[in-house]
N, C-alpha and C positions, 0 to 999 in steps of 0.2 A: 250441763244441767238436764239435757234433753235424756238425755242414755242413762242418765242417773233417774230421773222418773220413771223412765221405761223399765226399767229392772223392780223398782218398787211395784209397779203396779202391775208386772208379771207375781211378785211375789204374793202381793194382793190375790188378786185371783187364781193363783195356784191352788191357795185356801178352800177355795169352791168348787173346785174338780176333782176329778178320779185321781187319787194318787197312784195307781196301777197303769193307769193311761200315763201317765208323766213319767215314772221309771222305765216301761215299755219303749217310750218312745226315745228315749236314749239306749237302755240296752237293745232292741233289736235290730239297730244299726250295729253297733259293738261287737255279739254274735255273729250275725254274718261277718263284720270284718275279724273277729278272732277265728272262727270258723272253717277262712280260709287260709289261715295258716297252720293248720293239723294238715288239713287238704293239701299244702302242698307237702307238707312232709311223709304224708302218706305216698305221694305220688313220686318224691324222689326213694321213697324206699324199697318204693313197687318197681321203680326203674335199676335199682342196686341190686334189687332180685332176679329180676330178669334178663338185665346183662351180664355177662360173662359165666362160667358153668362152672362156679363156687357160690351160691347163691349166699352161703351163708360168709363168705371171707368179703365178699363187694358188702353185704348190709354194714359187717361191721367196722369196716373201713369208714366207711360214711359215717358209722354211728360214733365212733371218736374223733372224726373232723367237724360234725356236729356239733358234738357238746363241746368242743373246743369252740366254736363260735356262739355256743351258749352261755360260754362262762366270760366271753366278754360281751355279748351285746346284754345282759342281765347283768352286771358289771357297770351298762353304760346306763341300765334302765333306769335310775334317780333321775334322770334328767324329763321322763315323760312323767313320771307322778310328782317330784317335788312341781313340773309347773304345773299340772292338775289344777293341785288342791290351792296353792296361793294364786293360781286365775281365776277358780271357780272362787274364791270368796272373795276377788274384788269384783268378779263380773255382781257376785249378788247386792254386792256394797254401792255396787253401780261406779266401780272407777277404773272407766276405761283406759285414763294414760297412765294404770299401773297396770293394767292387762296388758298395754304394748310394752310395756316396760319388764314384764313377764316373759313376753316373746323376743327380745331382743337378747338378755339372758342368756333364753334358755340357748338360742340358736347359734350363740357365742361362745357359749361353753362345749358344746357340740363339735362345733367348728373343731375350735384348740384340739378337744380329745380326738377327732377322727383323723387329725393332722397327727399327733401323737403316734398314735396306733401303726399308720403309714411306716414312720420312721423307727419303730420299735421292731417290726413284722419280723425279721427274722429271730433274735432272741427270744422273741416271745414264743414265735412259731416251732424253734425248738426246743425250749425247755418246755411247751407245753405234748410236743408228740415224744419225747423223750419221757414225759408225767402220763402219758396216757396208753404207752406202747402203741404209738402207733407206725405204719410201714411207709413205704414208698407208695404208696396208692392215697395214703391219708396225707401225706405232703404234698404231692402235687398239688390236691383239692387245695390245702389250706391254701399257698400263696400265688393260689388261683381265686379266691373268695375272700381274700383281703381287705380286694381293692372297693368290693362292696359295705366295708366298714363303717368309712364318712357319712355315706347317703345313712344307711342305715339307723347314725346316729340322728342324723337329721331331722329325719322320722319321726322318733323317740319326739325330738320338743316340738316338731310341729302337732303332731299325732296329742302330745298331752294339752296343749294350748288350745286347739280345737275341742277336746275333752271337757275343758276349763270352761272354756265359753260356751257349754248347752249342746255345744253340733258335735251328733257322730256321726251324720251324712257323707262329711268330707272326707274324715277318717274311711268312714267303709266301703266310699267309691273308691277312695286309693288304694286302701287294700285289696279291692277285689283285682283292678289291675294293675297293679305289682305283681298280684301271686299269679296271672292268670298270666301277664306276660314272663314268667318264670316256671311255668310249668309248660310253657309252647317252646321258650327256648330251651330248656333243659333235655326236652323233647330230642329236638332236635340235633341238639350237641352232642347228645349222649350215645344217642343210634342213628343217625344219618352221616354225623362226624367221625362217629365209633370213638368217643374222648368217654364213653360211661361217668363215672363218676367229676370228672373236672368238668364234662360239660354242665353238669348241675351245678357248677360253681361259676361258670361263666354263666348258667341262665342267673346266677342271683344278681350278681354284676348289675347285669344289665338293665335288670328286675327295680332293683333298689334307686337306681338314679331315675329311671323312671318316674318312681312315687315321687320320689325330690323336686322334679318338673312339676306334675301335678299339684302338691301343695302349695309352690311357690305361686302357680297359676289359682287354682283356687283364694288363695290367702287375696289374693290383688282383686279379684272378680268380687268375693263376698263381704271382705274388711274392710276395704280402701275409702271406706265412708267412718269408720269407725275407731279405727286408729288413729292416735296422735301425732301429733309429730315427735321423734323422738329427741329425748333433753338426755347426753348423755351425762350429765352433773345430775340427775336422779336416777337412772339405771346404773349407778355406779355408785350410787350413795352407800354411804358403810353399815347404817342399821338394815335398811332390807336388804342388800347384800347379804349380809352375816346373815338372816335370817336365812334366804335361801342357799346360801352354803351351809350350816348348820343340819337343814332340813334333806337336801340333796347330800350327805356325811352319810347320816343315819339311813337313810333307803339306801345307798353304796354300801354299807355293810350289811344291811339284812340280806341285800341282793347278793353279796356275796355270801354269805350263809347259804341260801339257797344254792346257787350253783357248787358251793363245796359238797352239797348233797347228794344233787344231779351229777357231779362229776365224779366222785367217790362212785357212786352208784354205777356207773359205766365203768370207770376203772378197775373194780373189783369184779365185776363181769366179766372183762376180757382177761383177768389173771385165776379164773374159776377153771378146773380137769377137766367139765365138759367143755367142748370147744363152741357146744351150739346155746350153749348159756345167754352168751353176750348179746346172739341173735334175738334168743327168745325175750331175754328182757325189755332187749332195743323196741320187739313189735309189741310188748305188752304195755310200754310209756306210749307206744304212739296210742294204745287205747283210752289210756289217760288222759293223754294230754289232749285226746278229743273232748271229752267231759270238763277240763281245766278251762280250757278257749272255752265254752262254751257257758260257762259260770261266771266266767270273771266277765261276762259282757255285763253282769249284775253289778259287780264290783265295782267296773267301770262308773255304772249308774250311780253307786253310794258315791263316790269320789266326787260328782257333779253335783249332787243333790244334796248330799252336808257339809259339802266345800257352801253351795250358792246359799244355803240356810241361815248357815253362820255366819255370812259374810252380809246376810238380810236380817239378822237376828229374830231370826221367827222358830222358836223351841217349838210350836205345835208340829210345824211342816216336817222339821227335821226328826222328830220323834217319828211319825209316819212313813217317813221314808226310808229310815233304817228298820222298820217291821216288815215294810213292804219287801224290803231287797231280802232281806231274810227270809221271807214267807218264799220268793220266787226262785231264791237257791236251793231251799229243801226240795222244790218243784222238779227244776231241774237234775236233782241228784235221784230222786226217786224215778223218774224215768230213762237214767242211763242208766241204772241198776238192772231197772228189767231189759233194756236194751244189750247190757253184758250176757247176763242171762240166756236170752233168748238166740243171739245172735254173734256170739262172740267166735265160732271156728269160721260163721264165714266172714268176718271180719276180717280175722288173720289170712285167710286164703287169699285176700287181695293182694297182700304182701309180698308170698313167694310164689315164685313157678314153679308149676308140678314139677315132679320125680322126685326118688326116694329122700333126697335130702331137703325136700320142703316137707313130705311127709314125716320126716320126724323131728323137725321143730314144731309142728303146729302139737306133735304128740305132745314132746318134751313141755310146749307152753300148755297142755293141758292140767296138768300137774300146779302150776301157780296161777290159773284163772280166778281161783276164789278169792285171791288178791285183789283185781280190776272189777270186781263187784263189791267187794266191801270199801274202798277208796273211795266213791262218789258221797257215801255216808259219811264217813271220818273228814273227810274235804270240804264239804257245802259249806257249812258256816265260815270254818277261817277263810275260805277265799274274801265274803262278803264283808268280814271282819279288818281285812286287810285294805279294801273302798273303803270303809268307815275313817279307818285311820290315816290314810292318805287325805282326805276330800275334810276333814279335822287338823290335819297337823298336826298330827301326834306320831310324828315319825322314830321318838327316844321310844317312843310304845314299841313301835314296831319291830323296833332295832333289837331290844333287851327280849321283846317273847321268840323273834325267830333266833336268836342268839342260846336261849338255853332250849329252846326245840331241837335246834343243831345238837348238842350236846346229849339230852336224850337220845338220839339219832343214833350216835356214834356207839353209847354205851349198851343201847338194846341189841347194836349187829353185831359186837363182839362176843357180849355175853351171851348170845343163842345161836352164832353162829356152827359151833362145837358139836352143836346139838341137833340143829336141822339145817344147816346148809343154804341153800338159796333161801328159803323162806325166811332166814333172816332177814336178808337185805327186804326184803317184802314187808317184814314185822314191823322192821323200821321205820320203812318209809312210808306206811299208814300211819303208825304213831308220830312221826313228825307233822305229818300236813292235819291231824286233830289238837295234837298238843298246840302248835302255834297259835289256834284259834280259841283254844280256854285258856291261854295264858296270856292274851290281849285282854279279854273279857271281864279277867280277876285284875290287870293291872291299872283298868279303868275303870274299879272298882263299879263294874255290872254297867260298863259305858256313862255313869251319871257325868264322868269329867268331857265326856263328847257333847253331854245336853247341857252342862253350864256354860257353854262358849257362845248359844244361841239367845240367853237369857241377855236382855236388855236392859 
């Protein structure tokens, strides 16, 4: 009864304050923690380039043992937004023994799949570098970086439950060291070891169970007044079960939409006549995905702010707080635009190491720069779009618009490909990351079914 007032009369007074101050103060933890994972991918890519003297055969090695670990940890990612959005709406509801009951879940299901994973590793590991062409350099990595899979999932529900419950403090101290203890060891593995590439597979290792320490520790320091005791006859029950498996379904397929994207994307790179293609597109997503980490810390915000709305049934807050995240992602998109702009060769310069074959990727990537400026615009919204429908539960939303976005995707690279060559893949994948965000928008028909779930 106590924590159940205490959420009301936060809800209360949220009414009265800056709603810009309230979004901030969960995305600006977010950001930094999204932040420093571009950072470190920047820095394992800056070490692919600088070890060995194929700068451009080391990037792309990494870059399909990458997206090989992209297409399963986004794969595992249902497990950080489905428990998001159903903690954030009982934290708002104020029912803290279904929040633990949230975390117990999520951490369970976690478990199962990282254990999974383990025992799959090698078929997986080769039909996907068989699917990706990738070499002997990109195998070692993988079942070297495996074994960071578990922790990693762990993450995922601890990282969403925190989300859930208001706090991105704890999220963004762990991230900072995970990625920081993962760019010291990779560091070192890679050139004190001379292991280049698998050493950055043993810093993630390492990296990843770290964070797993941390939240367990954190969880016990900041909860342990606040959680229940666990009833497993209600974390096992078959209606919110179903819900959250239902809901955790549809984010596992969007998610895999997505990475069918992201991996197509890389695939069709490394089977492209130029050989330094693969390169240049690998450092042109890392441009991206700086802008991406950095929006979705917004996202993050929607997720917590019309999860706890709706879960407080307060339609005024929630209306505000999807304008605000909205207002703050245009923000964001417009100054990484002029940051592409302005600054996009020496971006790339941190990538490779001088001599003639870094000098003619950064040529080659001059040719599709006007790509990584027009993407921060086409992108803002649906990221934000995507926090909406998480932090709502409207996960069938999300499933059916990134589902026919895929499909656009596919039909725009084929049909232009003929005709312009790389810019296809380009054309595409701007139109995917805009379509996904107006085909949310029209199928909640202009969000009203987001603001009726708040109505009392």
């Amino acid at each position: 009864m106590v924590f159940a007032w205490h959420s009301k009369g936060l809800c209360v007074s949220l009414r009265r304050m800056n709603m810009n101050r309230e979004i901030l103060r969960i995305a600006l933890p977010n950001i930094v923690s999204n932040i420093t994972v571009p950072v470190m991918g920047i820095v394992a890519t800056a070490i692919a380039g600088h070890w060995g003297e194929d700068s451009a055969a080391t990037i792309g090695a990494l870059a399909i043992g990458v997206s090989i670990f992209n297409f399963i940890y986004w794969n595992c990612s249902f497990v950080r937004m489905g428990t998001s959005g159903l903690t954030a709406q009982a934290f708002g509801a104020g029912n803290f023994g279904e929040c633990t009951n949230m975390l117990v879940r999520a951490l369970g299901v976690s478990v199962i799949m990282g254990v999974v994973m383990l025992l799959l590793q090698y078929p997986v590991g080769e039909l996907a570098l068989w699917g990706m062409n990738g070499g002997e350099m990109t195998r070692a990595y993988f079942y070297t970086r495996i074994w960071a899979v578990p922790a990693g999932i762990l993450l995922f529900g601890f990282n969403g439950w925190f989300t859930g419950m208001q706090n991105a403090v704890i999220p963004m101290c762990t991230a900072i060291v995970v990625n920081l203890t993962h760019i010291c060891c990779s560091l070192w593995f890679a050139f004190e070891l001379d292991l280049g590439i698998v050493g950055i597979a043993y810093g993630s290792v390492i990296a990843q169970w770290t964070g797993v320490c941390i939240s367990v520790l954190a969880l016990v320091l900041k909860y342990r007044h606040v959680l229940t005791a666990i009833d497993w006859k209600v974390v096992l029950d078959f209606k919110p079960l179903k819900t959250f498996i239902v809901i955790n379904r549809d984010i596992m397929i969007r998610s895999m939409c997505i990475v069918g994207v992201y991996t197509f994307f890389t695939g069709i790179s490394s089977h492209m006549d130029d050989k330094n293609l693969l390169a240049v597109n690998t450092l042109l997503l890392q441009l991206f995905t700086l802008f991406s980490y950095m929006n979705d810390g917004f996202a993050y915000a929607a997720e917590a702010l019309v999860g706890r709305f709706i879960g407080a049934r307060d339609e005024t807050s929630l209306r505000r707080s999807i304008r605000g995240c909205i207002l703050w992602g245009g923000v964001i998109s417009l100054l990484f635009v002029s940051v592409y702009i302005g600054w996009w060769r020496d971006l790339l310069n941190i990538f490779v190491s001088e001599g003639e074959n870094a000098a003619e990727i950064v040529a080659t990537a001059s040719r599709y720069i006007v790509w990584i400026i027009i993407i921060p615009v086409a992108g803002a919204i649906p990221f934000i779009m995507d926090g909406i429908m998480v932090g709502s539960t409207e996960t069938r939303v999300m499933r059916n618009s990134m589902f026919c976005a895929m499909l656009c995707y596919f039909g725009i690279y084929y049909a232009a490909y003929p005709f312009i060559g790389n810019n296809a893949l380009w054309l595409a994948f701007t139109s995917f990351m805009s379509l996904r965000g107006i085909f949310q928008y029209f199928m909640t028909r202009h969000l009203s079914v987001i603001y009726r779930k708040a109505v009392r």
